[in-house]
N, C-alpha and C positions, 0 to 999 in steps of 0.2 A: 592698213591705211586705206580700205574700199577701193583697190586700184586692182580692177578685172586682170587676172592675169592666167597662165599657164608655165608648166616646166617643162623643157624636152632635154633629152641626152644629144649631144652632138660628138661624139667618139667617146672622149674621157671626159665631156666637160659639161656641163648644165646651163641653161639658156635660160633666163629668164623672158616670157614673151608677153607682151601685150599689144594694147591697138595702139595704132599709129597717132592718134589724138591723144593715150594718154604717156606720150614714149619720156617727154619730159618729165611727167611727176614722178613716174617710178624713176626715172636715172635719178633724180633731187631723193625723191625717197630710198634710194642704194648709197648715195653719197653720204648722206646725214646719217645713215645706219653704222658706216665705215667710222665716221669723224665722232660720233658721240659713246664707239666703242673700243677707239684707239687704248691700247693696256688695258683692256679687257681679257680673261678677270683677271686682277691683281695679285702681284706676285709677289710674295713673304719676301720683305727687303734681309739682304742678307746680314746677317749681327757678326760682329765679332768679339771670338770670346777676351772674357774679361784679365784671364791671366794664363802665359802658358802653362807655369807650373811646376817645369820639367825639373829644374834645380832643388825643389822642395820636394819632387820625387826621390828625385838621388841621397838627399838628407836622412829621407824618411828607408830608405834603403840602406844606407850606413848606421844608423839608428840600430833598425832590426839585426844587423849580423854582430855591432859591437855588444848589445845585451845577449845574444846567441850565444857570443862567444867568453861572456861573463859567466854564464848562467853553465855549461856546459864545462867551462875548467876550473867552475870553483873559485872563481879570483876575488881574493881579501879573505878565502874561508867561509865565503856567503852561500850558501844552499838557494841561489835567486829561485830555484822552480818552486820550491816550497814557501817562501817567502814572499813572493809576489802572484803565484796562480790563485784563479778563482775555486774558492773553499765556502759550498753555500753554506754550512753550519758558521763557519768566520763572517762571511758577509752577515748573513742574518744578525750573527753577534756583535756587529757595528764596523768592523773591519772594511770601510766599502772603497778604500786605493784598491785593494785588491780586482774590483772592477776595470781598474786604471792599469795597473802593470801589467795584470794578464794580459793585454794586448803586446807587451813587446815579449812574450815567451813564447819558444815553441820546441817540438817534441824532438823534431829533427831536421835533417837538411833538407828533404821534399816539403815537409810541414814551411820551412822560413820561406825555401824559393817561391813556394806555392803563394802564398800570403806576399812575398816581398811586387809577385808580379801582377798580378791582379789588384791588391792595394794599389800602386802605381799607377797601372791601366783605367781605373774606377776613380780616383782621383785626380786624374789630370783629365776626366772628359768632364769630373764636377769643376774643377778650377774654372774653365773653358764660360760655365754657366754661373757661377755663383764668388768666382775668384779664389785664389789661394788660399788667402788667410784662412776664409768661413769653410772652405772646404775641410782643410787640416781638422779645424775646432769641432765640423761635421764629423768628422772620422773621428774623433776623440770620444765627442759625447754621445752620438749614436753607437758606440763601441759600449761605453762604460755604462749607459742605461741598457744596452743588451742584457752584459751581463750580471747588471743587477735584476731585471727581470728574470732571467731566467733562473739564477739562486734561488729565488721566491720561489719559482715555480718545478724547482728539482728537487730532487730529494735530500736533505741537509748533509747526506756523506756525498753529493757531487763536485768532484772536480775536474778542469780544466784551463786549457792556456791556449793563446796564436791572434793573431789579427785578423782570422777570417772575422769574429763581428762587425768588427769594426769596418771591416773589405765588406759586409753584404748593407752596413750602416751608408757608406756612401753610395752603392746602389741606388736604393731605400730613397736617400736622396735624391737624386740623379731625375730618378723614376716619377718620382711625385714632384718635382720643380717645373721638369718636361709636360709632365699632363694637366698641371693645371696655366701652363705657359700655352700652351694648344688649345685649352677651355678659352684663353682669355683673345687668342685669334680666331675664334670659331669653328675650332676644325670640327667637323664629324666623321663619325665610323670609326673607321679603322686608322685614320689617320690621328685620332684623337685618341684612341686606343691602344697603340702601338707601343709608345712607351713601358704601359702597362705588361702587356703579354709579355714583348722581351725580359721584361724584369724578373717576370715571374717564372719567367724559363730557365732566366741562368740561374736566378734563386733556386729552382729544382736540380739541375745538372748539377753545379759547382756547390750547392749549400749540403746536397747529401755524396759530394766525393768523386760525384762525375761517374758513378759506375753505370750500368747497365742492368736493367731491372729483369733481364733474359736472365740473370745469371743467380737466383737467389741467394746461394754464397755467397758471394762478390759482396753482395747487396746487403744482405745482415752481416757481414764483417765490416762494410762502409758504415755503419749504423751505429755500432758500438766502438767506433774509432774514432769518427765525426759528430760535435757536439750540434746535432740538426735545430734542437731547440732555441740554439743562442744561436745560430745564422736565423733565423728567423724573428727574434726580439730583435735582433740587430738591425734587420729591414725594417721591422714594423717602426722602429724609434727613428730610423733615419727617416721615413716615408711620412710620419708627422714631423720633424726639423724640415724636409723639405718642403711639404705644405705649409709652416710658418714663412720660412725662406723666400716665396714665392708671392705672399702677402706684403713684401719689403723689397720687390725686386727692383724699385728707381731708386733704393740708397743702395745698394750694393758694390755700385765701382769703387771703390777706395781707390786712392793714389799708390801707386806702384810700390813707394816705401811702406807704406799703410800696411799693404799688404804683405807686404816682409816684415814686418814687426808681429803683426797678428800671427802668422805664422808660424814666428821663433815663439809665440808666446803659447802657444799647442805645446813641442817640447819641451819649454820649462814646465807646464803642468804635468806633463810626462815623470818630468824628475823630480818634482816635489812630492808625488805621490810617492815614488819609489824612495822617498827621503823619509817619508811619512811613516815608511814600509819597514825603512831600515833602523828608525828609530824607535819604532813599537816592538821589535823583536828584542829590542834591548832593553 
């Protein structure tokens, strides 16, 4: 503002000094500094998310142990592990529920808890940004196009079963909603980035078993246990749902029933496939 001045230290504090002729303009020039930078810089108003969730966690928790516990005693005489896991020679041959149910199978007790809590976890921080309902339908279909990609892409005698796709599908989501929600407030660096990296980190730990790469054993027994390929389709499919997702972010809030109806309508497509399943074997 061409207003001669100097700074000195006075213990802890800093003095602005000038001549005594120009003592007004700088105090007018300190004031108008202060008042045209009140909330300066502005701070990300805080959002609140769209749905807690929680009840459709618990659903989606009772879901997975009651086909557990179908599928594990046999109940009606149905072989559900063979009738509903992913069979890339059967997908490829048009079978494509099997995309669908394999998400409520799994090998054992650590395989269900594992999947029953991280699904959970991964789904109620999407609820939060995307709501219930599209979360569920997120988890459904970033599940089911996992494992149809990865049939394609495996060897036609591969199979398997569990909800981790479909657990790294709403990641996948999560991850890409976040970063292009960051692109659209301007963040840069790492703040804009951040989304990203975590994704890709628990995509690494949790997608290959969480072992420890110190341990090479560990680590090719994780490998031939864990279908790494289909946590990985399953991110990549979620991570495009969640870039459309995010192109639609001011329709999103549905009404509270809305979103409960969308929801229960995730599980019926659950069960119609598994209807789909049970009436093709017959």
């Amino acid at each position: 503002m061409n207003v001669p001045h100097g700074i000195l230290q006075v213990d802890t504090s800093f003095v602005v000094v000038v001549q005594s002729e120009m003592a007004d303009q700088a105090r007018e020039e300190l004031l108008r500094y202060e008042r045209e930078n009140v909330g300066w810089p502005p701070r990300e108003a805080a959002t609140t998310g769209i749905s807690n969730g929680i009840h459709a966690a618990i659903l989606y928790a009772g879901i997975m142990v009651l086909v557990y516990l179908l599928q594990h005693e046999h109940r009606y005489g149905i072989d559900w592990g063979a009738l509903g896991r992913t069979d890339a020679a059967l997908i490829r041959g048009g079978e494509w529920w099997r995309s669908i149910t394999a998400l409520s199978l799994h090998l054992d007790l650590t395989h269900l808890a594992g999947n029953i809590v991280f699904g959970a976890i991964f789904s109620l921080i999407l609820a939060q940004s995307i709501g219930v309902g599209l979360a569920w339908w997120g988890f459904l279909l970033s599940g089911a196009l996992g494992n149809l990609l990865n049939a394609w892409f495996q060897d036609p005698s591969h199979l398997s079963m569990g909800a981790s796709t479909a657990v790294f599908g709403a990641l996948g989501i999560q991850v890409a909603f976040e970063w292009m929600r960051r692109h659209e407030l301007s963040y840069r660096g790492w703040r804009r980035w951040a989304p990203v990296v975590m994704g890709l980190g628990l995509l690494g730990w949790l997608g290959m078993g969480g072992v420890s790469i110190d341990d090479p054993k560990s680590f090719d027994g994780a490998l031939q246990r864990v279908d790494v390929m289909a946590h990985v389709f399953g991110f990549i499919a979620g991570a495009v749902l969640g870039f459309v997702l995010s192109r639609r972010r001011a329709s999103l809030r549905f009404k509270p029933l809305t979103q409960v109806l969308v929801s229960l309508s995730a599980v019926v497509a659950l069960a119609l496939a598994w209807a789909v399943a049970i009436n093709a074997a017959h």
